[in-house]
C-alpha positions as CSV (number, residue, x, y, z in Angstrom):
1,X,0.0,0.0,0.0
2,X,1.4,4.0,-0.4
3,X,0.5,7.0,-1.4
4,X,1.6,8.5,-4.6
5,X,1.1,12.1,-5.6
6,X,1.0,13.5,-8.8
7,X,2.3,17.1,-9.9
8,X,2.4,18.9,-13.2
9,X,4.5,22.1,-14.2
10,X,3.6,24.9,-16.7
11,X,1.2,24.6,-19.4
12,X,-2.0,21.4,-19.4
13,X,0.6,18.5,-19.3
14,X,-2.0,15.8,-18.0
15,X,-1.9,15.7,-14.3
16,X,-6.1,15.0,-13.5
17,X,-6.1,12.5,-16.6
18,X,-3.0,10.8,-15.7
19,X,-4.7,10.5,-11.9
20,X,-7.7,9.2,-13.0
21,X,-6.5,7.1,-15.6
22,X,-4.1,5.9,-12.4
23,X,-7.6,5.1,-9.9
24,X,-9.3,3.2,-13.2
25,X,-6.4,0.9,-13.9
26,X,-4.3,0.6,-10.7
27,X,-4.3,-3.1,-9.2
28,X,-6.8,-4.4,-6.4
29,X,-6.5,-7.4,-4.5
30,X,-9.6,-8.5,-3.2
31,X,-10.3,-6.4,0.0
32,X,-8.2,-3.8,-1.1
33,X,-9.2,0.1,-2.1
34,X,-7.9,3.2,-3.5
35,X,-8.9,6.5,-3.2
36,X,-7.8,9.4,-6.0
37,X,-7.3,12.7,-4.0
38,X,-8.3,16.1,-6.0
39,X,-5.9,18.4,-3.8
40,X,-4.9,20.6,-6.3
41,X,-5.3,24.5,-4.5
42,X,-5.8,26.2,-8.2
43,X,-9.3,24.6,-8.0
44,X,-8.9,22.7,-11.1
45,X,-10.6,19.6,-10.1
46,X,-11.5,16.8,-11.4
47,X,-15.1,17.6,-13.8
48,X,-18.2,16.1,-12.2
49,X,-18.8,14.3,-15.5
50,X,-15.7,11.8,-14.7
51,X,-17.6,11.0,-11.4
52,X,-20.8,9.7,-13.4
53,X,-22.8,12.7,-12.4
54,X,-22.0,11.5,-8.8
55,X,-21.0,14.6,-7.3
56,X,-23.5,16.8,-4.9
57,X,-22.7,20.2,-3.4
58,X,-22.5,18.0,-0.7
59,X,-19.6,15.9,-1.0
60,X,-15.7,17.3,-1.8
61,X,-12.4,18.3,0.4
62,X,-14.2,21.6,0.0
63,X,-16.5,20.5,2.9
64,X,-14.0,19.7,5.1
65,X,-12.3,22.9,6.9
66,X,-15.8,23.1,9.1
67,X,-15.4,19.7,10.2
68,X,-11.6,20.5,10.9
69,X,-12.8,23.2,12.8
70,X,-15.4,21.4,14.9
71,X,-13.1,18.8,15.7
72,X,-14.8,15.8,13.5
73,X,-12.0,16.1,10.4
74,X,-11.1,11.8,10.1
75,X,-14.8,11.1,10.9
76,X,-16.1,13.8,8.1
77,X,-13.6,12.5,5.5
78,X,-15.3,9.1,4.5
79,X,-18.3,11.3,4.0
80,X,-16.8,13.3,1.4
81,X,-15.5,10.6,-1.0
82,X,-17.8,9.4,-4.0
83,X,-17.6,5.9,-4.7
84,X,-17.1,5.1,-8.4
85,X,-17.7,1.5,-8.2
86,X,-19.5,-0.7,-10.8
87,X,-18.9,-3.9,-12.4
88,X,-15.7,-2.9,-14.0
89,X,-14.2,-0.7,-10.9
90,X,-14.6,-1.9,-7.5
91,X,-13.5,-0.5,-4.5
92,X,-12.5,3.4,-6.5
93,X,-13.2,6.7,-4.8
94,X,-12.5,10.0,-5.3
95,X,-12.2,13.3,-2.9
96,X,-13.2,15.7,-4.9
97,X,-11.1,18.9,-5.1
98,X,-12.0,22.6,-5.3
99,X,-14.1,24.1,-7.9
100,X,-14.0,27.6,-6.7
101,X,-10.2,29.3,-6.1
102,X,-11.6,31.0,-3.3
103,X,-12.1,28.1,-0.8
104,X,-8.4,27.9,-1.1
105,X,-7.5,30.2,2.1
106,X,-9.8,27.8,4.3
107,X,-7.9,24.5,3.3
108,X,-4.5,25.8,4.2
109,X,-4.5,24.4,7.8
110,X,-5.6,21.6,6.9
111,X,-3.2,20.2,4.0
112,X,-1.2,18.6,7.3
113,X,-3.9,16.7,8.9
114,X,-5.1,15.4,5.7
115,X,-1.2,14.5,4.8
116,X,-1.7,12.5,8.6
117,X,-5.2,11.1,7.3
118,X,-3.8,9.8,3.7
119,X,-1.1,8.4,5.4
120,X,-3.0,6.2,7.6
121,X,-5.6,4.9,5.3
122,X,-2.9,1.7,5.4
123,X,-4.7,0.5,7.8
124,X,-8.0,0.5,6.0
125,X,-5.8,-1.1,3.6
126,X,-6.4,1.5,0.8
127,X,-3.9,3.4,-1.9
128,X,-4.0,6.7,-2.7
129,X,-3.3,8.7,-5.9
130,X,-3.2,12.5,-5.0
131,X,-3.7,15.2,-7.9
132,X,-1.6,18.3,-6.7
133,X,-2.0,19.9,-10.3
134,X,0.1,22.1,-11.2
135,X,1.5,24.4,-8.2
136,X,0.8,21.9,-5.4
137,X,4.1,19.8,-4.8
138,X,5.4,23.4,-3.9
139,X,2.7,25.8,-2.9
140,X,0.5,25.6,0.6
141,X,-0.1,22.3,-0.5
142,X,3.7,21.1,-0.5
143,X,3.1,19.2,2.8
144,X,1.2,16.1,0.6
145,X,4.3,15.8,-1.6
146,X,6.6,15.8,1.5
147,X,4.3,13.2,2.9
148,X,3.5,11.1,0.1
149,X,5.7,7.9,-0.4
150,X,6.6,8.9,-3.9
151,X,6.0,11.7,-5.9
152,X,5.8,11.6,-10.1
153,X,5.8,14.8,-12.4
154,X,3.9,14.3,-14.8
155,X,6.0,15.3,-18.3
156,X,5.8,15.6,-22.2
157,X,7.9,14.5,-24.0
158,X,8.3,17.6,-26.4
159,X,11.3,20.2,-25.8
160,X,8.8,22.1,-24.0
161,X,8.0,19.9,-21.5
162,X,11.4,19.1,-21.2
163,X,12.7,22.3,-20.5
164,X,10.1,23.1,-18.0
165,X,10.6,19.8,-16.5
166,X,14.4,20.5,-15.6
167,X,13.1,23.3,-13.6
168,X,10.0,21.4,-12.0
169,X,12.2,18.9,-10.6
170,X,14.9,21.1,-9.0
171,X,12.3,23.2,-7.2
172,X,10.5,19.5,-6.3
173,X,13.6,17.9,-5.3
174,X,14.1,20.9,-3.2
175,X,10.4,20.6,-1.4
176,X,11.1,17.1,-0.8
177,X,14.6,17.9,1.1
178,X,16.0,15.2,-0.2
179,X,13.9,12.8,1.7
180,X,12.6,11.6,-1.5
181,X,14.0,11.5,-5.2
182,X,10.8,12.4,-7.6
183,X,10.1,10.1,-10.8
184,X,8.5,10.8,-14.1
185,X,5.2,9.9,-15.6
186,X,5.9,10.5,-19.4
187,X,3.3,11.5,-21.6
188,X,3.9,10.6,-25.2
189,X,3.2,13.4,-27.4
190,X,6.5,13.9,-28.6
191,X,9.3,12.7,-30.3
192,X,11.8,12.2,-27.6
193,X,12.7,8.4,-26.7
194,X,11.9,7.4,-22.5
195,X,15.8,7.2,-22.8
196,X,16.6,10.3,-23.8
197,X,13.9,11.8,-21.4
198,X,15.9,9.5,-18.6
199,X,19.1,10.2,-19.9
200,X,18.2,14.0,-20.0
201,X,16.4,14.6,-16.4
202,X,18.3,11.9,-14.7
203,X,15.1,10.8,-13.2
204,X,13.4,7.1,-12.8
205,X,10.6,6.8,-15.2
206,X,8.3,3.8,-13.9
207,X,5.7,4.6,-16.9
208,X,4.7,5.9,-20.3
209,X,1.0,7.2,-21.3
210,X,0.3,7.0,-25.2
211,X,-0.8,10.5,-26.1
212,X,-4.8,10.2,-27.4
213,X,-6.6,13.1,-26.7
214,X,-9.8,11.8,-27.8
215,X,-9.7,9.0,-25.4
216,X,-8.6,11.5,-22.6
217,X,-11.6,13.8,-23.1
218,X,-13.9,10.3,-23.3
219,X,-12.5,9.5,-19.6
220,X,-13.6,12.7,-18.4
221,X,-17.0,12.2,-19.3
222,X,-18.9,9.9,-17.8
223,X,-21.4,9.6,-20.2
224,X,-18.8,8.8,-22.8
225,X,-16.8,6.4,-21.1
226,X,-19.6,4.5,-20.5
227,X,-19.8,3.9,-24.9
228,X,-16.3,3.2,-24.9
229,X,-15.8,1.0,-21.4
230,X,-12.4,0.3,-22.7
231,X,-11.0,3.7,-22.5
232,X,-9.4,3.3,-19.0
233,X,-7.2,0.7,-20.7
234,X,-6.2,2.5,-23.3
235,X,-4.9,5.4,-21.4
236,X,-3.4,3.1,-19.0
237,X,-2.8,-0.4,-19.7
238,X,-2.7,-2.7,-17.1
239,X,1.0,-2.9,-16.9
240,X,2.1,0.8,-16.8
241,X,-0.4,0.9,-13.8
242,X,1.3,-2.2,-11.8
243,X,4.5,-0.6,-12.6
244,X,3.5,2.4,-11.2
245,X,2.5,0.6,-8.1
246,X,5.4,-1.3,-7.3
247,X,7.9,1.4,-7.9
248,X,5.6,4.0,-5.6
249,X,5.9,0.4,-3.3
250,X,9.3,0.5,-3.4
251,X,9.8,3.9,-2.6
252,X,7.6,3.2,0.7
253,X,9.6,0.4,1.7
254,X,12.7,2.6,1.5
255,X,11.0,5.1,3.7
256,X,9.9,2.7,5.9
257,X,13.7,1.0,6.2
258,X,15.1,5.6,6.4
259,X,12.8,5.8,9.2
260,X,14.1,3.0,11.5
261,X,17.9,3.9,10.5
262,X,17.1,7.5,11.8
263,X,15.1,5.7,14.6
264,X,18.3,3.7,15.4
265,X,20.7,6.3,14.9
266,X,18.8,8.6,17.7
267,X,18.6,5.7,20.0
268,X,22.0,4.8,19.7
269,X,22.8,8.6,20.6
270,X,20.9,8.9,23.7
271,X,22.3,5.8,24.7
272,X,26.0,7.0,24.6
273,X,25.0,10.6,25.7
274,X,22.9,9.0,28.9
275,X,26.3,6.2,29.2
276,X,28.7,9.0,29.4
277,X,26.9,10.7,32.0
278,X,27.0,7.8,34.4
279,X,30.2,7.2,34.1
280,X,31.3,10.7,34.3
281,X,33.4,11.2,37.5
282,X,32.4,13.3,40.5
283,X,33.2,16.5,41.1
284,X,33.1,16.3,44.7
């Protein structure tokens, strides 16, 4: 189980299509759920038409800074997420995001307790996929890419979105503190090979996305996916997504191994520090 978030840079390159494509094709054991997080603070959410005319006024992360406020935030949270399921998808949700720009200023205390609430879901033994668009690996929002297990930009690969990618990841390698190294989710509009794009970035890249823009404006409309069921697969086969998942796996376990060296290392010290005291001779 981890979390994974997603970030963009300049321009459209594909974050909230990438993501859902991500919640439609990533792998579920039996018993097992994911939840796709819109947390991008632009308010560019995910359209209500992806979420088969699901979504009330009701439901969304915009609904929870009150329930921060009051005290209920990890009860209200289940609340808010709309379940996607049918015959094809069980066990998908999705938080949705923003719609409105000006909700932003209420959500900024609470990026760190839902970091603390996304991090725990491992124990309802549930992924998540967090869409931080494009300014939320390193705006108010940062706190979910520090927090995730792994982070991917999401890139073309035209000299465009290679050029803005060398910046991306220096200011996301930066937010991350080194705790973390990003990787690339390649989108494959342009000429440039996934080894050049490597090569170029010096960046793991655990996936490649065909570039079909028809197909990507069918998955964000219900109604349309529903003529073409198979859409989810085109955008992401099967295999991209279980890539995705063990190297976002991977990156956890690595965390998890960081943790207990720091763990150790801390120990260790206040062992010696509290040894040397003891054995310090008297003054008197």
């Amino acid at each position: 189980m981890a979390v994974l978030a997603l970030a963009g840079g300049r321009g459209a390159p594909g974050v909230t299509t990438s993501a859902l494509a991500l919640l439609l094709a990533w792998p579920l054991p039996p018993g097992r759920r994911v939840v796709l997080a819109a947390a991008d603070p632009e308010a560019r959410s995910i359209p209500p038409g992806a979420l088969r005319c699901a979504l009330d006024d009701r439901q969304g992360i915009r609904c929870l800074p009150i329930a921060f406020r009051l005290g209920r935030l990890a009860e209200a949270f289940w609340r808010q997420l709309v379940d996607i399921a049918d015959a094809e998808t069980q066990g998908r949700m999705v938080l949705p995001g923003l719609y409105d720009s000006a909700h932003a200023s209420a959500m900024e205390p609470l990026w760190q307790p839902l970091a603390d609430i996304f991090g725990g879901l491992q124990a309802h033994q549930c992924d998540v996929i967090i869409d931080l668009g494009r300014q939320g690996a390193t705006g108010p929002s940062r706190v979910l890419a520090q927090k995730a297990d792994a982070v991917l930009l999401v890139v073309r690969n035209t000299l465009r979105g290679l050029d803005d990618a060398q910046d991306q990841l220096e200011v996301l390698r930066a937010t991350l503190g080194g705790e973390s190294e990003p990787g690339v989710l390649l989108v494959d509009e342009g000429p440039i090979s996934r080894a050049r794009v490597r090569g170029h970035l010096n960046v793991a890249i655990p996936a490649i996305l065909p570039w079909m823009p028809r197909e990507a404006t069918a998955l964000l409309d219900a109604r349309r996916r529903q003529c073409h069921p198979d859409v989810g697969a085109l955008m992401m086969p099967a295999v991209q997504a279980e890539a995705v998942q063990k190297w976002a796996t991977a990156h956890r376990s690595h965390a998890a191994v960081h943790d207990v060296s720091v763990r150790s290392c801390r120990e260790n010290m206040i062992r010696s520090q509290s040894f040397r005291h003891r054995a310090a001779p008297s003054l008197r």
